[in-house]
N, C-alpha and C positions, 0 to 999 in steps of 0.2 A: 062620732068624730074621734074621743077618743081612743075608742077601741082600733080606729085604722090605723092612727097613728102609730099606737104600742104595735098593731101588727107589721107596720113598717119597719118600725124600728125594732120587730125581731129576724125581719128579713135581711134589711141589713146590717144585723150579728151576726146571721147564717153567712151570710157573704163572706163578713170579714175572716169570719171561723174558717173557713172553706179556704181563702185563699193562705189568712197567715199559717193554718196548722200543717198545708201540707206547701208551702214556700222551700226552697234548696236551704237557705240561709238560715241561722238560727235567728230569730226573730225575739226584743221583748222589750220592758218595758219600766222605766224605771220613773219614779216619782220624786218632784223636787226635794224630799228629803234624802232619797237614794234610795229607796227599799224598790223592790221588785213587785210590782202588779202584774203581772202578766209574763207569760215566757211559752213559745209555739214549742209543740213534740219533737221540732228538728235537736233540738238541747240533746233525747236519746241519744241522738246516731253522733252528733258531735264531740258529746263531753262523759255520755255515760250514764248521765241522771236522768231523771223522768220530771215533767214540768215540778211536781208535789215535791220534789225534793229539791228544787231549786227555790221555791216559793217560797220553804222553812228554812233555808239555808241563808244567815245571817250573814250581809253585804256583801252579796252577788252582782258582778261576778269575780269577787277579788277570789273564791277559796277555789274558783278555775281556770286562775292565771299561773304559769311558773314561776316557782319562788323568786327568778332572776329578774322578773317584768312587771312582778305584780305592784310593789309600790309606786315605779310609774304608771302603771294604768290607774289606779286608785286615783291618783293626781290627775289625771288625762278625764275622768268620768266627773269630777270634781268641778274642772273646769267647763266639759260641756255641757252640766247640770245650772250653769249660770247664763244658759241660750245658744244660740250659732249652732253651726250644723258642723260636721267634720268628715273625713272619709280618710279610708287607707292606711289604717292606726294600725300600725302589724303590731302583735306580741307572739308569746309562747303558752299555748294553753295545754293545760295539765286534765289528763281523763282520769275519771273515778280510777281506772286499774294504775293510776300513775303513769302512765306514757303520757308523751307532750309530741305538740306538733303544733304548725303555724299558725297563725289566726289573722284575718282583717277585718275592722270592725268599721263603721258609720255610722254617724247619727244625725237626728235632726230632732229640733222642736218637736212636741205636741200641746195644742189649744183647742179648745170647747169653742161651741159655736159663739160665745159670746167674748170669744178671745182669750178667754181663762188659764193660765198657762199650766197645764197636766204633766210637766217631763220632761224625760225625752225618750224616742223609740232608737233601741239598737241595734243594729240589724249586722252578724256575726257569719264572716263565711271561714271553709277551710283553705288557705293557700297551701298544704304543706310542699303540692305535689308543683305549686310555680316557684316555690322557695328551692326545692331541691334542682329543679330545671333550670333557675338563677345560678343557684353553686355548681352545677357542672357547668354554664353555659361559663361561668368567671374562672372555672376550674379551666376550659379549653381554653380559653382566651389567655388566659396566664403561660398554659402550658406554648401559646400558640407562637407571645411574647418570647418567653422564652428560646423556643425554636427559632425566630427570629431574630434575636441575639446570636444565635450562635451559630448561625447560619451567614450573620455578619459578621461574627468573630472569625469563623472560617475566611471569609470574603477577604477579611482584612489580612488575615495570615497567610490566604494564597498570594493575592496583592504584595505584601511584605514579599512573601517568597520568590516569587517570579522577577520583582525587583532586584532581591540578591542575588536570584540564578542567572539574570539580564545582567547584572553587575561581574559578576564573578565569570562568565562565560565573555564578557567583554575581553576582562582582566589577563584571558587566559592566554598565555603563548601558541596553544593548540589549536587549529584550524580548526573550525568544525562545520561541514555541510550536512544537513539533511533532506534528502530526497524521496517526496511520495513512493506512492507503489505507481502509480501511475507517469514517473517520472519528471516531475517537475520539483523545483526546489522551494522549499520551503523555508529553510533559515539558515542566514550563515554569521559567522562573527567575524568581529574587524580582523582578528589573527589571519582566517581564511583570505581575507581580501590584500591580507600585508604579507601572505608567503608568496601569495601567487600576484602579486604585484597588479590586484584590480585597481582603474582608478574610484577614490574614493566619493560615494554619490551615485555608484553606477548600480542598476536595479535589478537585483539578482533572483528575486521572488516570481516563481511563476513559472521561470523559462526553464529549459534544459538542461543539462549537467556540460552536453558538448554546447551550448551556446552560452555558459558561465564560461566556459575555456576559451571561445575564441573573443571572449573580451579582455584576459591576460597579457599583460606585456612579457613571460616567463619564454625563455624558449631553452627545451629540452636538450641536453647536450647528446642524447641518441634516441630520437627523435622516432624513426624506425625500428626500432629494440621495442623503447619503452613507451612512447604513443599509444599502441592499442589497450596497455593496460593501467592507464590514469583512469581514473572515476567509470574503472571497468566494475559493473553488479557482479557479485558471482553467480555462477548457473546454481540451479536447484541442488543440494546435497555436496556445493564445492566449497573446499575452504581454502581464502587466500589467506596469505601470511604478507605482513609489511611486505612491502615495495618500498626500496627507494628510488628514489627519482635523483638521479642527477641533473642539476639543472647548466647551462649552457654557460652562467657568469660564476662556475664555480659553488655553488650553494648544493647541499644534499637536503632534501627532503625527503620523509620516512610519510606513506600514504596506508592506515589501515581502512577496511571497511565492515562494519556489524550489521547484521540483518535487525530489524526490530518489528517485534509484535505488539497484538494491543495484549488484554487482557483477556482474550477467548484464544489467545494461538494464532490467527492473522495476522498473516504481513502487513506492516504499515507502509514500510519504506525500507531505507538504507541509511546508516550515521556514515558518516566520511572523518577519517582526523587525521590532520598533516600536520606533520612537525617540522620544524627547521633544525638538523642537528649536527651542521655544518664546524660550530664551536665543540659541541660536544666529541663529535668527533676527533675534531682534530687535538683535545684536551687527552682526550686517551688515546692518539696516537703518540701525543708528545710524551704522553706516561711512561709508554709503553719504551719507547725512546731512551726515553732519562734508567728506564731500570736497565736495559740492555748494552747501553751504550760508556763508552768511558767521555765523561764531562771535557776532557782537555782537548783529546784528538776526535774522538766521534766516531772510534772504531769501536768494536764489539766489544765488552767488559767482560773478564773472570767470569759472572757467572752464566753468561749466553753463552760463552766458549764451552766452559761445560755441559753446558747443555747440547749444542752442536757435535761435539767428542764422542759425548753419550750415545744422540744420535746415529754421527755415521760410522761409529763401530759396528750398531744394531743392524746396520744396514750394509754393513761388510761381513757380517756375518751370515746375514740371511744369504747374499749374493757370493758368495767364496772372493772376496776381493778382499785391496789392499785400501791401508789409509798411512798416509804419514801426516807425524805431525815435527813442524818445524819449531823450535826455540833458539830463541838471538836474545838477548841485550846487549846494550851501547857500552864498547870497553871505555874505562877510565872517566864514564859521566860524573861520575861524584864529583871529580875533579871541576868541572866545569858547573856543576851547581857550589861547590867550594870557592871556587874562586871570580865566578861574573855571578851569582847570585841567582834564584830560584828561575825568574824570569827569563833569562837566556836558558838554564833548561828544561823550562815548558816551552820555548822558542823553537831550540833544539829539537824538542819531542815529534813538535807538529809537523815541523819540516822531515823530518824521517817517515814518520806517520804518511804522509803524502806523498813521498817519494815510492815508497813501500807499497804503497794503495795501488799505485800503477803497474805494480809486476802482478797482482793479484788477479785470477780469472773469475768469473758469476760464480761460481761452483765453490769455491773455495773460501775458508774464511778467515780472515786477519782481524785478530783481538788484542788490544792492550791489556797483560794481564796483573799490569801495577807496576808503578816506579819509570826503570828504564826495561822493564823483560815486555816482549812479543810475543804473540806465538801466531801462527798460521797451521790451518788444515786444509790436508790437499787430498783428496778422494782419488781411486782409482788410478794412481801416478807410474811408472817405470821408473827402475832407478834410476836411468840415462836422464830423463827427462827431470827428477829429482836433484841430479849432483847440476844439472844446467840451471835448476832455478835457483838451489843454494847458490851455486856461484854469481848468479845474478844479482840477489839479493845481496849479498857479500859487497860485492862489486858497487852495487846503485848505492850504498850507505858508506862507503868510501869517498866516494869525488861529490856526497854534499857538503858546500863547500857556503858556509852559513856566516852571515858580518852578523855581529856586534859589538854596538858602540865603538866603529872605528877601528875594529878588531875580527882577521879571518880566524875562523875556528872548523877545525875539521874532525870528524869522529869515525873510528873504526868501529864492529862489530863483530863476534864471537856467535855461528850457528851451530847449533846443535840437531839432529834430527834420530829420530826413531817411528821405524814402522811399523803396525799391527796388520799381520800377527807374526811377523818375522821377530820381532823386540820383544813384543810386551801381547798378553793374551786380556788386559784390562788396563779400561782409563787411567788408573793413577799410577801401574807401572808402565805405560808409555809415558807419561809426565815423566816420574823417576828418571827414567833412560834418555829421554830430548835431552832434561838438564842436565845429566851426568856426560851425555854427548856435549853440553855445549859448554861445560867444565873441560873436557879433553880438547876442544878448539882453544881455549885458552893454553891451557898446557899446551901447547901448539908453539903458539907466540902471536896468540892474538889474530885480528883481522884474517880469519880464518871460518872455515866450518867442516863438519866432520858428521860421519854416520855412526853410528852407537855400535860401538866393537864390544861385544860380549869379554872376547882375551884382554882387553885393557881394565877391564871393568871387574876385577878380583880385588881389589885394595881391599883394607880392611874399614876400610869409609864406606863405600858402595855396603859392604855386606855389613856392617854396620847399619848404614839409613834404611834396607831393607828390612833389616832385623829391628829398631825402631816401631817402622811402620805396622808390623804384627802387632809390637806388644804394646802401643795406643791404641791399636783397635781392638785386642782382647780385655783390656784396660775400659776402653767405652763401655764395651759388650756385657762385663761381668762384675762391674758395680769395681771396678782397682779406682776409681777415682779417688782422690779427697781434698779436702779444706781445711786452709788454717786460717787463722786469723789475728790480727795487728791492729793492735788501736792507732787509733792518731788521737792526739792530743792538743787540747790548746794552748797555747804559749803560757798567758798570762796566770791562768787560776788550773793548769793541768787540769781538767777537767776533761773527758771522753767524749770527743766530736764524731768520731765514726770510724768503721772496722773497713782496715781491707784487707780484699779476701782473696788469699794466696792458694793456689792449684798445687795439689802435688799428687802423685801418680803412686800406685801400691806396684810391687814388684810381683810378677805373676807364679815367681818361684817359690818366692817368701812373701805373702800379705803382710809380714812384719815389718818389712823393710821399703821406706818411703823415697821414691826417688824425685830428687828437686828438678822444677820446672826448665832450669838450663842445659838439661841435659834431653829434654823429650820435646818442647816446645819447639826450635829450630825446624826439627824435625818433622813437626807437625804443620807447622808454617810451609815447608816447603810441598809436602804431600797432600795437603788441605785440608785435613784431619781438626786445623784447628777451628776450623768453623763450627766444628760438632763441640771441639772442648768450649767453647766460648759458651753453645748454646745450654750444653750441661750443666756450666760454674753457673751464668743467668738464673735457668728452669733451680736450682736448690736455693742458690741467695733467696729469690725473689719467693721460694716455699717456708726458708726459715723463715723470713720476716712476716710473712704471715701467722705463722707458728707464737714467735715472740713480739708480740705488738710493743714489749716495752723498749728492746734495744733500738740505740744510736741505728744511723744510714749504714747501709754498706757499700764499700766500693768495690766495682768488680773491673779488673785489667778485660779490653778487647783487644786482639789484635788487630794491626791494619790492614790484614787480609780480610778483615769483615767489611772493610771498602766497600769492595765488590759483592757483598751481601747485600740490597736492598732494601729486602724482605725480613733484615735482624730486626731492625728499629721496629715494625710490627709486632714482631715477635714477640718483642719485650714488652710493648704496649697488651696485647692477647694476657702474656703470663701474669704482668700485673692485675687485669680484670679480673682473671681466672680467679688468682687469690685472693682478690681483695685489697691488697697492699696500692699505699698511696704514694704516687710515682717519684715524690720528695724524697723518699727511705731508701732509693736505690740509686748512687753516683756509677759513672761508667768513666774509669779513663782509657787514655788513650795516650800512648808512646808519642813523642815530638817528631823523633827520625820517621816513623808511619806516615804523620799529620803533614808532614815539609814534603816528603817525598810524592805524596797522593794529594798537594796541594787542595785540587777543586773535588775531589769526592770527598778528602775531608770534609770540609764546607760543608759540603750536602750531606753528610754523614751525622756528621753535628747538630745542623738545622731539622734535621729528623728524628735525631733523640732530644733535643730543646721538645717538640710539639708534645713528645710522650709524655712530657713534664720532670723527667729527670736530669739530675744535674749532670752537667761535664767535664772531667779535670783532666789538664797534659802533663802528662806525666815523662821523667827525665827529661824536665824544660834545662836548655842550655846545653845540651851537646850535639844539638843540629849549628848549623850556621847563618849567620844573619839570626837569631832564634828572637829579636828584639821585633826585627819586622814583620816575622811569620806571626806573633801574638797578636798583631791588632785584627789580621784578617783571620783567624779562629775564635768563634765567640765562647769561647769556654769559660766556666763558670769561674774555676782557681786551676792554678798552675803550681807543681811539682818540682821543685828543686832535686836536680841529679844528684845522689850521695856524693860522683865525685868531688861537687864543692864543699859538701859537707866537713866528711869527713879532715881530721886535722885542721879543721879551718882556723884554732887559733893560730896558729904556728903560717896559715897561707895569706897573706895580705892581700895577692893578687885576688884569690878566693873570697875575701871577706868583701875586695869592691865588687866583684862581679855578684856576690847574692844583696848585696844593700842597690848595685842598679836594678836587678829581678824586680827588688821588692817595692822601688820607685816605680817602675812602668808598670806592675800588677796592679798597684795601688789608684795609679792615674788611668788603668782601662775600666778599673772597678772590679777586678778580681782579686780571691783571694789568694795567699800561698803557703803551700806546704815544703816543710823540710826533712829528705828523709835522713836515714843514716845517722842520726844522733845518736852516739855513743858513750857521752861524758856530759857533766854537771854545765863545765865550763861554754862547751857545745851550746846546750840548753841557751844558758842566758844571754850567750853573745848574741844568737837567734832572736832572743825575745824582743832583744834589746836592738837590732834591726827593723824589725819589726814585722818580726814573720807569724804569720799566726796559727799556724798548726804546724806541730814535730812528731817525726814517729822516729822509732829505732831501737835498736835492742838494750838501751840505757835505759829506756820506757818501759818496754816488752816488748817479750819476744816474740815470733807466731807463733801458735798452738790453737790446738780443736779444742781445746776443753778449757775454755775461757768460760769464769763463775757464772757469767751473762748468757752465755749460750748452752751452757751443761743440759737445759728441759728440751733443747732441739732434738727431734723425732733422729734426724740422723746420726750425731753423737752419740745418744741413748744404744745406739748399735754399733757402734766401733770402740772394744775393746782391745786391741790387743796392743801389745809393747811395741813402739815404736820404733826402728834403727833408719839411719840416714844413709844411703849409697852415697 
C-alpha cells in the first residue's frame, strides 16, 4: 500500500515536472516567509539565471527587478504573501547581462491537502513586445489626435477664411461672376447684381451667362455695337482687353474677363469683373478740364495753348502750310477793374469770352492766356480770309455793349496777328511778333488790329526784347543764374524769421557783372521764359535747404504767369520729396497785381500750394485796388506791405493809416504781415509799434550770396568771383 502510494505520488512529481519546467511562463514558488523554493528553467530564457542561481540568490525576485520597480514589487509580493490571488502586476525586469524589459506577474495561494497554507505560486510572463505594441499603438493615436487637431485648425481657418473672402468679395465695388467650363454660373456678388441692375433674390446659380442677362433691367446704349461682346468667352489663344460698355441711362461700365485653371493646367471656367467708373471717369475728365481750361471763361489756358502752337506748327511744317496766330486784349480794362471793381471785370471777361467763342471755327483754338490778353490759332487761313476775321473780331468786341449796376460799359480791343512761317520760324518768336503786332494796333489809336510789319518792327525795344530773350536763355543754359538773399526779421526781438531769395542774372559778357531782375524778368514774363526761371530759383532753394537743415524758411517770388502752370504745385511737391526738405522751410509768394488780375486761378493756384504744405505770402499787398476785398478770398498765409508805403512813412500820415488798416484786417483774417523797404531806425519802430510783425530792408540787410548762414551751401562754395551791378 505503501509503496503505491510513494509511486503515485512520484508520478505525480513527474507530472508536475513535465508540465512546470517546460511551461512559456516563468514559473515559482515562494514560502511564507518569502524565500524561494522552487523556480521552473523558463527563469534561463527570461532573466538569464539558471533555477541554482536563483535558489541562492537572496530575496528573489527583488535582484531581478529594475532599480525604478523594484521597491514597489517587494511591497506588492509582501502583500500577496499575506493570501488573495492577483494578476497583471507589470514591472521592469533586469537580465543577468543588465537589459530590462517588461514583465506581468500573477499569483495565487498555495495549500497542502490539509489546508496548510505553503505560499504563494508565481507565475512571471514577458509582455515586452505588447508594451511596445501599446506605445506605438498610443504613439498613433496621439499622432492621430493630433492630425486631427489640425486638420480642425485648418477647418477652422478655411471656415474663418471663406467667411472674410464672402465678406470682402461682398464688400467689394467690383462685379464679380464666375462661370463653369461647362457654362453655367457658379457665383456672383451683390456688386454684379447692383451694376447690372438684377432684382435682388433673383437665382443666378446654375443657369447661363445670356440667361443672368436677360434677367437685367440694364439697357445698352449701343446695343448692336456692343451686345455680342458682353459675357463674350474668348476663343482659345485670344486675348480681350476691357470693354467698356456704355450703358443707356448714362453709366459706363469697364467688363474684363480671365481664363482659370485648376492646379494641373485645366480649364475651370471664366472670372468676369465689372466695374462702374462712371464717377471715375468723369473725375478725370473734370481734371483733365481744370488743368487745360481757364477757371473764369472755360476757354483753353496758357498752357493747352502752348501746347496746341507746338502742335500745329509741327504740323505745318510736316504739310508746307500756314498757321496764324491772333493776339488782342481789352484796351483801357484796367480802367474798368479800377473803377466798378474786380467783378464787373470778370463780368466783362466772360461776356467777351462768349462773344468771341462764336466767330471761332472746330478747327481753330481760342485760349485765355491771363488777365485781359487772348489769343486764337487759326491753321491753314489766307490772308483775305485772316484780315475778314481780324476785323470781325475787332468789330464783334466793339458793340458788346454790357450794364452794370445801372451803368452801360463798352470796351474796345487792340489785335495783333503773325504768321508762321512768314513772321516767325518758332513758337515763341510768333508770340514775340503777335504782341509786338498788337503793340503797333495800339500805336494805331486803339480799337484797331494790324499784321506784324517786319519795317515797323526796328525800334530799339523790338531789338532789344529779342536780344533779352537770347541772353535768358543762354543764362538758363550755361549756369548765368544766381541768388541772393534778405533776411526778414521780427519786429519785436529782430530775430531771423526767413530769407528771401532774390534772382539775379550773370552777364554772358562779363560773369562779373550781375544784372538785376528788372531788367530781364519783364522780359521773361512776356516770352515765357519765366516759368523755367521760377522752376530753376525752386529746384536750388529747395537743394540748399536740404544742404543746410539748420537755416530759417526760404521765400521764393513766383510769377503770375505760373497760373497757368498746373503742373508747378507738383513740381514743388516731387522737389521737396526728392530732397527731403519739409514743406514748412519753403514760403512762395506771390505779387497782389498777378493774384487781383488772375482772380480764380489764383484761388486754385493757392489751394495747391496750401496741399504741398507750404506756406503762402502776397506780396506788394496794396497797390492793386479794392486790395481790402481781394484778401479775404485769397487764403494766404501773410501778406507783404509794398515799400511804397514804407518808405518815408514817418513823414506820410496818409501812409501810416493805410499800413495800421493792413495790419487790422491781416490781423482779423489771421494773417501775418510783412514790411518791406525799411530803411531807418525810426522806420523800424513806428512798424513795430503798428504792429507789424516781420521787416526786411536795407537798414536790416542787404541781399547778398554770401550770407554767414549759407557760406557751407554747395552752390556758394563755387561762385567766386567780384561782383559788379548793370
Amino acid at each position: 500500500m505503501l509503496q503505491g502510494r510513494i509511486r503515485a505520488l512520484a508520478e505525480s512529481e513527474a507530472k508536475f515536472t513535465a508540465i512546470a519546467d517546460y511551461s512559456y511562463d516563468c514559473e515559482c514558488w515562494i514560502n511564507p516567509e518569502g524565500g524561494l523554493i522552487w523556480i521552473n528553467p523558463r527563469v534561463l530564457d527570461m532573466f538569464g539565471y539558471t533555477p541554482e542561481e536563483c535558489l541562492a540568490m537572496p530575496g528573489f525576485p527583488a535582484p531581478c527587478v529594475a532599480e525604478i520597480d523594484a521597491a514597489r514589487t517587494v511591497r506588492q509580493i509582501r502583500r500577496a504573501l499575506r493570501g488573495g490571488t492577483g494578476q497583471d502586476y507589470e514591472f521592469r525586469g533586469r537580465r543577468k547581462d543588465g537589459s530590462e524589459f517588461w514583465g506581468a506577474a500573477d499569483w495565487r495561494p498555495i495549500y497542502d491537502s490539509r489546508g496548510g497554507y505553503l505560499g504563494i505560486r508565481i507565475s512571471i510572463r514577458d509582455i515586452t513586445q505588447r508594451k511596445e505594441a501599446e506605445r506605438r499603438l498610443e504613439t498613433t493615436v496621439a499622432e492621430l489626435r493630433d492630425a486631427q487637431s489640425v486638420q480642425q485648425e485648418y477647418l477652422t481657418r478655411a471656415q474663418d477664411e471663406h467667411a472674410r473672402l464672402s465678406a470682402l468679395l461682398a464688400a467689394m465695388d467690383t462685379g464679380i461672376l464666375f462661370v463653369s467650363y461647362d457654362d453655367r454660373v457658379v457665383y456672383t456678388n451683390p456688386a454684379f447684381t447692383r451694376i447690372w441692375m438684377i432684382a435682388p433674390g433673383t437665382r443666378l446659380i446654375g443657369r447661363s451667362p445670356q440667361e443672368v442677362l436677360a434677367t437685367s433691367a440694364c439697357a445698352l446704349a449701343r446695343p448692336e455695337e456692343q451686345g455680342r461682346h458682353v459675357l463674350r468667352p474668348p476663343r482659345e489663344g485670344e486675348l480681350l482687353t476691357a470693354l467698356e460698355i456704355q450703358m443707356a441711362d448714362g453709366r459706363l461700365v469697364t467688363q474684363q474677363v480671365h481664363s482659370v485653371e485648376d492646379v494641373y493646367g485645366r480649364p475651370v471656367g471664366h472670372l468676369w469683373l465689372f466695374q462702374d467708373v462712371t464717377r471715375e471717369r468723369q473725375t478725370a475728365d473734370q481734371l483733365i478740364y481744370l488743368a487745360e481750361r481757364d477757371a473764369l471763361t472755360g476757354l483753353y489756358n496758357r498752357h493747352r495753348f502752348n501746347e496746341e502752337l507746338a502742335r500745329m506748327i509741327a504740323d505745318a511744317q510736316r504739310h508746307d502750310s500756314r498757321v496764324a496766330l491772333l493776339f488782342f486784349d481789352l484796351d483801357d480794362f484796367k480802367y474798368i477793374n479800377d473803377t466798378f471793381g474786380h467783378r464787373a471785370g470778370d463780368a466783362m471777361l466772360i461776356r467777351v469770352a462768349g462773344e468771341i467763342a462764336g466767330q471761332v471755327r472746330r478747327n481753330e483754338i481760342f485760349a485765355r492766356l491771363g488777365g485781359d490778353e487772348f489769343a486764337i490759332l487759326v491753321p491753314e487761313i489766307s490772308d483775305e480770309m485772316l484780315r475778314v476775321l481780324a476785323e470781325r473780331i475787332t468789330h464783334a468786341i466793339a458793340l458788346v455793349r454790357f450794364q452794370f449796376e445801372g451803368q452801360s460799359l463798352r470796351l474796345t480791343s487792340s489785335l495783333g496777328i503773325a504768321v508762321y512761317p512768314d513772321h516767325a520760324d518758332n513758337s515763341e518768336d510768333l508770340i514775340a511778333r503777335a504782341d509786338t503786332a498788337m503793340y503797333q494796333a495800339k500805336d494805331a489809336g486803339k480799337n484797331a488790329w494790324r499784321i506784324y510789319r517786319s519795317d515797323l518792327d526796328t525800334t530799339f525795344q523790338m531789338v532789344k526784347r529779342l536780344s533779352w530773350n537770347d541772353r535768358i536763355l543762354h543764362a538758363l543754359e550755361n549756369n548765368l543764374m544766381d541768388l541772393q538773399f534778405q533776411g526778414v526779421y521780427a519786429t519785436d526781438n529782430r530775430a531771423l524769421a526767413h530769407f528771401e531769395v532774390l534772382v539775379r542774372m550773370r552777364d554772358k559778357d562779363d560773369p562779373s557783372v550781375l544784372v538785376m531782375p528788372g531788367q530781364f524778368i519783364p522780359m521773361a514774363e512776356k516770352s515765357g521764359k519765366i516759368l523755367d526761371i521760377d522752376r530753376w530759383v525752386l529746384r536750388e532753394s529747395i537743394q540748399m535747404l536740404a544742404e543746410l537743415s539748420g537755416i530759417p524758411a526760404l521765400a521764393v517770388n513766383i510769377s503770375g504767369r505760373s497760373f497757368d502752370e498746373p503742373m508747378l504745385p507738383q513740381y514743388i511737391a516731387e522737389q521737396l520729396k526728392h530732397y527731403g526738405v519739409a514743406p514748412r522751410r519753403l514760403m512762395v509768394e506771390l505779387t497782389e497785381t498777378s493774384a487781383v488780375s488772375d482772380l480764380h486761378d489764383a484761388q486754385r493756384f493757392i489751394e495747391a500750394l496750401h496741399q504741398t504744405g507750404c506756406g503762402v505770402s502776397l506780396d506788394d499787398f496794396g497797390t492793386g485796388f479794392s486790395s481790402f476785398a481781394y484778401l479775404k478770398h485769397l487764403q494766404v498765409d501773410s501778406v507783404k506791405i509794398d515799400g511804397l508805403f514804407i518808405r518815408n512813412l514817418p513823414n506820410e500820415s496818409d501812409n501810416q493809416l493805410f499800413v495800421k488798416a493792413i495790419v487790422t484786417v491781416a490781423r482779423g483774417l489771421h494773417k501775418t504781415t510783412i514790411a518791406e523797404c525799411v530803411e531807418d531806425e525810426e522806420t523800424l519802430v513806428m512798424l513795430r509799434n503798428f504792429g507789424v510783425d516781420c521787416v526786411q530792408g536795407y537798414y536790416l540787410e542787404k541781399p547778398r550770396a554770401d550770407h554767414p548762414l549759407l557760406v557751407n551751401a554747395s552752390r556758394l562754395q563755387h561762385t567766386n568771383l567780384e561782383l559788379r551791378f548793370s
